[in-house]
N, C-alpha and C positions, 0 to 999 in steps of 0.2 A: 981113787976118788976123782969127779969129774970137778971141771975150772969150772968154778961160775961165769956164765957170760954176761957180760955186761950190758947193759942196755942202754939204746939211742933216745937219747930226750930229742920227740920230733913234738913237742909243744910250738915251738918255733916256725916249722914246718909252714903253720898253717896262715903265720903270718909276712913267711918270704912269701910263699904262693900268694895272697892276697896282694901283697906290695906289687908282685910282678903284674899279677891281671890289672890294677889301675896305672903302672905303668906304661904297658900294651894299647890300655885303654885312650889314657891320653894324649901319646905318640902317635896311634894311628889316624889318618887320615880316610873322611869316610866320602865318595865320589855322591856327589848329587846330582841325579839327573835334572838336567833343567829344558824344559819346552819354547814352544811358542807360545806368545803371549793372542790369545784371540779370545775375542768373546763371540760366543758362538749364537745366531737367534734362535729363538725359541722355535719348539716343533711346531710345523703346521697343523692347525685343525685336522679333523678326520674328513669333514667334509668340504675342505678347499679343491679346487678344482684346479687344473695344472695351467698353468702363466703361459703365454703363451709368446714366445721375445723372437722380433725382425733378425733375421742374419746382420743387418747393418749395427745393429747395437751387440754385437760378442766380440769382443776380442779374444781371440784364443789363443794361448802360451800353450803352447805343446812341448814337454821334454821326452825323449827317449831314454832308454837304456844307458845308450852311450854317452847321454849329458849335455847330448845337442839340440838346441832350442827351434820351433817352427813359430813364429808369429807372424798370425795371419794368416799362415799356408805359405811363409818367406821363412826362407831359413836366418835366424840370424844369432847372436852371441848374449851374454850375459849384460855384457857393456852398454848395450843399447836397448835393454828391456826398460829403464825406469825412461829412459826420454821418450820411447814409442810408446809404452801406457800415458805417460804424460801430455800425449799429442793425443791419443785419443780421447782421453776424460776431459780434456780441458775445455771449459765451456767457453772462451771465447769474449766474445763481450757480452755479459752478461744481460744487457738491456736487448742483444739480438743477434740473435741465434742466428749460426751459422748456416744456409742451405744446403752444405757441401752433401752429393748421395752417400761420398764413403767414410764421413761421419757419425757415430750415431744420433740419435735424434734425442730433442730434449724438451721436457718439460716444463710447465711454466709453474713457479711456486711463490708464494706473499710468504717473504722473510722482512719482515718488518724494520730489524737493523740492520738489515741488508738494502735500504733503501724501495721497498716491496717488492715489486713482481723482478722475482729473479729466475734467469734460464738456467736450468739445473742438467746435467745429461745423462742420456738412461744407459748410458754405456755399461754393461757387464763385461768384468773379466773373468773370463773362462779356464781353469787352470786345467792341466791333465797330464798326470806323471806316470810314466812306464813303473812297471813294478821292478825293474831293474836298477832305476835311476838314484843313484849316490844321493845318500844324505846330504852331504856335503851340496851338491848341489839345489838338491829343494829345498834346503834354509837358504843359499841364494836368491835364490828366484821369489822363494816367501821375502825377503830381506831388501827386494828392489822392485817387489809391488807396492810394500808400504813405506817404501820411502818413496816413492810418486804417490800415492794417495798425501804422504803427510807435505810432501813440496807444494802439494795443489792445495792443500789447507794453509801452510805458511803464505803463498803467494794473495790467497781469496784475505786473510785476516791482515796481513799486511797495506794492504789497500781500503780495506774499511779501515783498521781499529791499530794501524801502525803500527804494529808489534806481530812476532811469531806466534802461530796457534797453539804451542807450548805452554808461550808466556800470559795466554789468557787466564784472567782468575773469575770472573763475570759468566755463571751458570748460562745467560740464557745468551750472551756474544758465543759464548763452545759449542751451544744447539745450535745455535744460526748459521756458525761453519760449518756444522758436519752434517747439517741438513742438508748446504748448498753442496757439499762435495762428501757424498757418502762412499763407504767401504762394499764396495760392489763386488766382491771376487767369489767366484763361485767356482767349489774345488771338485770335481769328480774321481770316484773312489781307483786309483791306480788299475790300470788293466795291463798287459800288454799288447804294448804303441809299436816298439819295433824300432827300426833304425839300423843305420849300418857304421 
């Protein structure tokens, strides 16, 4: 005559299993990618017609493959991109405009808590990245355009309204800054630049 076999009470089973998957669950660590922060403008009309901007008004940031920087058609380093965009966007005195030719040129705008006609400059930055070029590096280079864009807003808000452009809480003092010193960077789609 055969044994009886006995059997496994896997009732339980289902609730180690259970126990382990929210254990798993709350132990793991889940990677979030995170971006740059841009607001992007809106698309152009269908029927706008193309802009048409002076070589004296681009500044161009060129990065290569190898993570090396041309501004201007000057080779130069990381270290000294936010004060060379700084030297170009900066408008100067604001009641009178610079004549300098390798400046770019600037427009006259009525910012009213700006004291009115204020000289605004039509400088574009030009950005253009090798399809090669390290992340690491184009979040630099993103990361010391806008900290000269945002030095040139702390400086312009500091002089009106005595405090950082940060610290403003007054909707239309924020427009009056970032009219006077807008986010001008204009990125072109990575090609390869080359370099050695």
């Amino acid at each position: 005559m055969a044994r009886p076999v006995n059997e496994i009470n896997a009732g339980s089973m289902a609730d180690i299993a259970f126990l382990l998957l929210i254990f798993f669950l709350v132990t793991t660590t889940m990677d979030v990618d995170t971006g740059i922060t841009r607001k992007l403008p809106p698309p152009p009309p269908e029927d706008m017609e193309d802009i048409k901007v002076k070589e004296r008004n681009i500044f161009k940031v060129l990065v290569n493959k190898n993570d090396r920087l041309l501004l201007n058609g000057i080779p130069g380093d990381i270290g000294e991109l936010r004060s060379r965009t700084m030297e170009f966007l900066r408008s100067g005195d604001l009641k009178n405009p610079a004549s300098s030719t390798d400046m770019p040129e600037k427009r006259e705008a009525d910012i009213p808590l700006l004291g009115g006609q204020i000289w605004i400059s039509k400088g574009i930055i030009s950005l253009k990245n090798d399809r090669g070029t390290s992340y690491d590096m184009y979040i630099q280079v993103q990361n010391e355009l806008a900290a000269a864009i945002r030095e040139l807003r702390d400086e312009l808000s500091n002089k009106f309204f005595g405090m950082r452009f940060d610290q403003l809480t007054d909707e239309d003092k924020i427009d009056a800054i970032q009219e006077a010193v807008p986010v001008a960077i204009s990125e072109a789609e990575p090609e390869d630049i080359g370099g050695k």
